[in-house]
N, C-alpha and C positions, 0 to 999 in steps of 0.2 A: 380669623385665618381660614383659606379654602380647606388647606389639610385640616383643619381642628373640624371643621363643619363634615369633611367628608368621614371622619372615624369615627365622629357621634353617629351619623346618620347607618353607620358597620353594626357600634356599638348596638342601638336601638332593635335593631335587625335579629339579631344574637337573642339578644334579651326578648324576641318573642318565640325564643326558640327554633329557627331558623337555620339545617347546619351550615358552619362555616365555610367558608368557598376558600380553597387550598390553591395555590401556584408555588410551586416547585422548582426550585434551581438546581442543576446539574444531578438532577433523580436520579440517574444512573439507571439500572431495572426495576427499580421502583419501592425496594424493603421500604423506605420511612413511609411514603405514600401507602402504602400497604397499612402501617401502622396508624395512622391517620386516617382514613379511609374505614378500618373496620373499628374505630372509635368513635365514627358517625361523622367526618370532616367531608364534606365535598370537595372531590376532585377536579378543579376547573380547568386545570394547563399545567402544562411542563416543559421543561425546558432540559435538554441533553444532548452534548454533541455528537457522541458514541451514536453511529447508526444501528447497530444491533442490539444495544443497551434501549435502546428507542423503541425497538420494535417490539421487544420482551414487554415491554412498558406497558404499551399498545395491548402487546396481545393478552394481558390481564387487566389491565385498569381502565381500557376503554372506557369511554362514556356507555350506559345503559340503553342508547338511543342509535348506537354505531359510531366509531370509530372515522371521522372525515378524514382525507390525507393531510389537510392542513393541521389538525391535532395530534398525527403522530409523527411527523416530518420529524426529524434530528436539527437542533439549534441548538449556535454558538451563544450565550448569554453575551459576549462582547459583543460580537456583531448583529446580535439582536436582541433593540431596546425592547421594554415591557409595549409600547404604544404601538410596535411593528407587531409585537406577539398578539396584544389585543385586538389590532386591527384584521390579520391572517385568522383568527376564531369567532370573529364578527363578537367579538366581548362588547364594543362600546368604550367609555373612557376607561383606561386599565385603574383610573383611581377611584373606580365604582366598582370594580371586576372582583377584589378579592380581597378576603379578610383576613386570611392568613397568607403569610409568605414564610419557607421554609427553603435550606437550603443543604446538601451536605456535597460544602467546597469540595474540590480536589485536594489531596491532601499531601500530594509529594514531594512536596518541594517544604511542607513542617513534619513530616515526618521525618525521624533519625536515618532510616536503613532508606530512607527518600534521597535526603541528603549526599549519602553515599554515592548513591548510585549516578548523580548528577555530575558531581565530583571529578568520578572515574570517566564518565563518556566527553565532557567539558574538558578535563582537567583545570578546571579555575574549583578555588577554594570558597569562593561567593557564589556561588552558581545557583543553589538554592533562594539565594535572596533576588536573583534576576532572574527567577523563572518566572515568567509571565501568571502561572499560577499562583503564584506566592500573593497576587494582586488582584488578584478576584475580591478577594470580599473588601475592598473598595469600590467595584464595580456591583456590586448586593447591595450597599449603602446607597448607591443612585437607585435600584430597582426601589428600594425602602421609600425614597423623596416620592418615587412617579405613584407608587402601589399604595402608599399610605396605608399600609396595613393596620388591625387592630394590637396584631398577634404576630409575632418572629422567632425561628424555629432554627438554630445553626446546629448542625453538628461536624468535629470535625476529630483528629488525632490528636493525645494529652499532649502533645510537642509544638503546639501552635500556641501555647503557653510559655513557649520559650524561646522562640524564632530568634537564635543569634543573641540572647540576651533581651527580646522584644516579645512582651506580653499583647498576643494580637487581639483574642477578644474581650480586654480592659482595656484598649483604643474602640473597639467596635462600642463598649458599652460608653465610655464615654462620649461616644458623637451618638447614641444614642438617646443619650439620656439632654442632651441639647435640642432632642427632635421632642421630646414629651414621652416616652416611656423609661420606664422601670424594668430596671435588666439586671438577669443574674445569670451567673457560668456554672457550673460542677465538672467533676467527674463518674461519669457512669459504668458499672461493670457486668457485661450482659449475663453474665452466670449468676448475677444476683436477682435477677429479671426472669428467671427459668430458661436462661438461652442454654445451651450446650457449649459452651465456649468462653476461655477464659477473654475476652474483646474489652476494655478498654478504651472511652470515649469523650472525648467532652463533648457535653450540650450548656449552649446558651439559649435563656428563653428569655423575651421581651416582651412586655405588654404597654399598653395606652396607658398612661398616669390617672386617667379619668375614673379607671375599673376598680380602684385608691386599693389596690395590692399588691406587695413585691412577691414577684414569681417565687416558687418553690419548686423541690423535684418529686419524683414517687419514691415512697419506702421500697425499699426491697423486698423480695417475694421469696427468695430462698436464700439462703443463707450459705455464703464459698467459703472457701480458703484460699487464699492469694496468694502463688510462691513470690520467694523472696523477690525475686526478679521484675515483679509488679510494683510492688512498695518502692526498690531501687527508682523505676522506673517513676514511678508519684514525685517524690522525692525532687528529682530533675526538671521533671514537669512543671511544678509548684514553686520553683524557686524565685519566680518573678514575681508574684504575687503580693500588692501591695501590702503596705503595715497599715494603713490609714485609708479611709475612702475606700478599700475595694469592694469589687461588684460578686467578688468570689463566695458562692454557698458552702458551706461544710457538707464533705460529703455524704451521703445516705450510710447508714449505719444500718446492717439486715438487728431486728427485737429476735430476742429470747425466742425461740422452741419453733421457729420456720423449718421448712421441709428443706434436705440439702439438695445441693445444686443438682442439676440432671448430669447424666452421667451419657459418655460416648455408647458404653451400652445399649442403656434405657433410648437413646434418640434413635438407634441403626437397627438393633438386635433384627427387628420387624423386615427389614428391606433384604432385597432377593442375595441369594448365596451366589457371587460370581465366581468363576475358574474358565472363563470361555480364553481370556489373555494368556494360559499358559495349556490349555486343552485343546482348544480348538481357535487359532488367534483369528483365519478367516472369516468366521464369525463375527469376532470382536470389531476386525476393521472396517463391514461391512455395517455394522450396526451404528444406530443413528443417536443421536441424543434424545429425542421427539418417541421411540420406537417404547413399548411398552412391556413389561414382564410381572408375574403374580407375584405379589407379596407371599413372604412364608407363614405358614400356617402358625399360629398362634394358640394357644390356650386361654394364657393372661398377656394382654396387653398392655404395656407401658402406657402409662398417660399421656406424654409426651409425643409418644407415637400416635394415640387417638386425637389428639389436639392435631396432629400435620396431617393426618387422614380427612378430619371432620372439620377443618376451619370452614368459615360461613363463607360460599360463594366459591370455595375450592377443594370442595371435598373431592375424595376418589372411591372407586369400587374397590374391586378386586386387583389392579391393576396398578402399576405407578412406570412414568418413565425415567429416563436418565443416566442407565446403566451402562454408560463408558467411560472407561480409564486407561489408561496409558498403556501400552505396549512396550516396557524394556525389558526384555527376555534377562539380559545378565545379571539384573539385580534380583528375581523372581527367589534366585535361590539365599538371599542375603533377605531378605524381606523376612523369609520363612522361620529362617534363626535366630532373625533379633529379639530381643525379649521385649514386652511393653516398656515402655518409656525412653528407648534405647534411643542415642544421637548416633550422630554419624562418625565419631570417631570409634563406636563400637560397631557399627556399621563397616569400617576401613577393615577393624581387626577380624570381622567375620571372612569379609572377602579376601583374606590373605592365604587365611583359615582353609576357603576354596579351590584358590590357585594351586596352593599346596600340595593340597589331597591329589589334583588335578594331573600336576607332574608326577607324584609319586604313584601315578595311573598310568602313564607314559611309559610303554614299553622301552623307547629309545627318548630317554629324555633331552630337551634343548639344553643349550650352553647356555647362560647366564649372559643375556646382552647379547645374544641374537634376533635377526629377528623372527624366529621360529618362539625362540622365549616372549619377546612384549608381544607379539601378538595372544598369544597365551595368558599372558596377563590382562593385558587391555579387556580379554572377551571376558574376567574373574572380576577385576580392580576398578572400582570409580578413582577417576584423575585428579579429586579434589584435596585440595591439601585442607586437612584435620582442622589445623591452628587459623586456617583464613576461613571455614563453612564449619562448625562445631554445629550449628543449629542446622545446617542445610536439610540432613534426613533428621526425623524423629517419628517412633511409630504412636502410636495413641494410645494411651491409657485407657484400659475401656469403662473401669471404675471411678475416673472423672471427667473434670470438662476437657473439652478440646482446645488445644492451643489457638489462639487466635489464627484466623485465615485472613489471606491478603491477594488483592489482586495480584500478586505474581504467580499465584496459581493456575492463571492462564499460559505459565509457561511450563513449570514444574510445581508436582502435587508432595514431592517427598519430603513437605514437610507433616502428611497427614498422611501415612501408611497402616492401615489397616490393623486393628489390632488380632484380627482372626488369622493366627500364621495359615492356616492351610487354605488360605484365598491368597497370600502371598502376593500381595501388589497396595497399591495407594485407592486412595478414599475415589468413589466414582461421582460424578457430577449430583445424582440426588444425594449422593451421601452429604457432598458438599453443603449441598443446598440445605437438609434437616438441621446439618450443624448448625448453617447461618439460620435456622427458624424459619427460611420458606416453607410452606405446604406444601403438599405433595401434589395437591391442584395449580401450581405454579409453576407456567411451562419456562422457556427459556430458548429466544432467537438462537441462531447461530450453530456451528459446532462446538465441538469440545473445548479446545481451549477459548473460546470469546462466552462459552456458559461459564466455564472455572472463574473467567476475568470479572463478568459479571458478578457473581456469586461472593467472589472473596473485596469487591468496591465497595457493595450493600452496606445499607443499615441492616441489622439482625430487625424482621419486624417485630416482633414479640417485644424486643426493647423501644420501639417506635413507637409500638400498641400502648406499653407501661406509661411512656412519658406524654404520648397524646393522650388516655385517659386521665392523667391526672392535669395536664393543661385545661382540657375541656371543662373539667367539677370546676374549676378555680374560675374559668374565664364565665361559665354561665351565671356564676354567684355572683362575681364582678360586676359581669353585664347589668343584671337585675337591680344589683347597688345602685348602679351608676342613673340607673335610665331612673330611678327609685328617688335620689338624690336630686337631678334635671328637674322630674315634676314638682319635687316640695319648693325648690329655687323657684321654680315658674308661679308657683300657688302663692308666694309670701311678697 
């Protein structure tokens, strides 16, 4: 077979230690590639429709030779085959082009609070299932036919484990395993990886049958606590998961006497003290994402912090940027009062708390249901009701990880408010970024809200890094086998 001939000839490649040439589906700003990349993978191509996800891409992962416009352009993977992508970066056949293929689908339409949101703007209760998203990784499966990779790299949300009662990547591993590789799924939890965030993930990895070994994942490097709500969450996830035959790994379990997880402190403490939002907001609105300010002085420095200071290829001086966040004056003073880990219906009870004081400040108080009163209110009270948004606000614990971030942060951040009351506002885009494990040499297209969007899409790289280093040890011993194996067959 041509594919069997073209993956030996990948394999052989590898096995002289040769790194891997990486192609990328819907990269987004680039965390897995980042991950992969300073694990020694070469970066050959990508693929992302987000034009300002593209450019962030660009503007750190660039090739070492310069950036052509035809490598940073924004692409549809539907509307652009691997052979249009190959041909646009003068690759040659794309089934010579790349030995790895890696992708991390869109995930909203398998995600739960995805779901919802489909739901509501459709109003159809299938909605989810005809989102043209939902069908991408059938369209990864033909990239897989033209790419003929050695190596396959999914990640997506644990909910894609249950799509309606449909387990998607145990259909993806069995059409895989009819192509010639060996595939396996988990669950990954980036707080066990040294991320700063409780995140939550499946990864599937697939290799060539030839390499004669079934994938595994990386042990854990710190050792979390999971609240209950994560396990609930497993639980649901997992239900689908065959009794017989499946492709399903047991998840990584953190050994005895690891270091505990990083902490919201330990990731930020280091990054600059803001008040310009409620001091001086002119400032604030003028200021850029791109614009730069000094780190605070330090004695002892967080590790964590030196790791996103000092990563290779993005390290910073004295300087880092990113420092804008949101401008709502009316919650500033409700921010102040919450306590760490506070949600939003203690959030509702402070701002009433407010209103109150407010009136009882009021010389000539309003009447109740005037509109001298809701105005009064409206400027004290968020409009959300308690029982439909419980999660909406939460401030951070600064003694542990950070709740998972999600691209809706490009609209609102108040699910990650600061835990320093006397900064009284929500997480600023580098803070974002630390959580998710960008360096702090990691710029970011766009303004404010399309950096949050990017930032909260991402793979955390540090969990990229964990599972492309341990893909790597495995695929080069393989290779060596394989190509080890080939010669003794050819000698006999």
């Amino acid at each position: 077979m041509i594919s069997s001939a073209l993956r030996l000839t990948k394999i052989e490649r590898i096995a002289d230690g040769v790194a891997p040439r990486v192609l990328e589906l819907c990269s987004g700003c680039g965390g897995m590639s980042l991950g992969l990349q300073t694990a020694g993978f070469q970066l050959v191509a990508h693929v992302e429709s987000d034009q300002t996800a593209a450019a962030s891409y660009s503007m750190n992962l660039a090739p070492s030779d310069g950036a052509s416009e035809a490598w940073t352009a924004p692409r549809d993977m539907v509307a652009c085959g691997p052979e249009t992508l190959a041909a646009d970066l003068n690759l040659g056949d794309p089934g010579e082009a790349f030995d790895i293929l890696a992708a991390g689908l869109p995930c909203q339409a398998f995600a739960r609070i995805g779901r919802s949101k489909l739901r509501s703007i459709t109003g159809d209760d299938e909605a989810f299932r005809n989102d043209p998203r939902a069908q991408l990784y059938r369209r990864f499966l033909e990239y897989v036919e033209t790419v003929q990779p050695v190596v396959i790299l999914i990640e997506n949300v644990p909910d894609i484990l249950n799509f309606g009662g449909h387990n998607i990547p145990e259909e993806i591993c069995e059409t895989l395993d009819e192509m010639g590789y060996e595939t396996r799924y988990t669950l990954l939890n980036a707080a066990f990886y040294g991320v700063p965030q409780l995140r939550e993930r499946l990864f599937l990895v697939a290799v060539d049958r030839r390499l004669g070994y079934v994938p595994t994942f990386p042990a854990p490097s710190h050792a979390a606590e999971l609240p209950s709500g994560y396990e609930g969450a497993r639980t649901v996830a997992l239900k689908y998961i065959p009794t017989h035959n499946s492709h399903f790994h047991p998840i990584p379990v953190a050994a005895d006497g690891l270091p505990g997880a990083v902490s919201v402190k330990a990731a930020l403490s280091d990054l600059p003290y803001i008040s310009e939002h409620y001091r001086d907001p002119v400032t604030m609105r003028r200021r850029k994402v791109g614009d730069f300010l000094p780190y605070r002085s330090s004695a002892s420095l967080p590790s964590y912090a030196t790791q996103m200071r000092k990563w290779q290829g993005f390290g910073t001086g004295s300087q880092v940027d990113g420092h804008v966040v949101r401008l709502t004056p009316r919650d500033f003073a409700i921010f102040r009062r919450m306590p760490t880990g506070a949600d939003y219906p203690t959030a509702l009870k402070i701002a009433e708390e407010i209103f109150a004081e407010k009136l009882k400040a009021e010389q000539s108080r309003p009447r109740r249901g005037s509109i001298r009163y809701e105005e009064a209110r409206r400027s004290c009270v968020p409009p959300y009701d308690p029982g439909k948004f419980p999660n909406k606000w939460w401030k951070l614990e600064p003694t542990s990880p950070s709740r998972t971030l999600t691209a809706h942060m490009g609209k609102d951040t108040y699910s990650h408010i600061h835990w320093d009351s006397r900064q009284q506002r929500t997480v600023s885009v580098r803070e974002a970024a630390r959580l998710q494990s960008f360096p702090d040499g990691f710029r970011f297209a766009g303004a404010m809200n399309a950096a949050f969007r990017q930032i909260g899409n991402a793979v955390p790289p540090l969990l990229a890094l964990a599972v492309a280093r341990h893909l790597k040890a495995e695929l080069a011993a393989g290779a060596a086998r394989a190509v080890l194996a080939g010669s003794r067959r050819r000698a006999a």
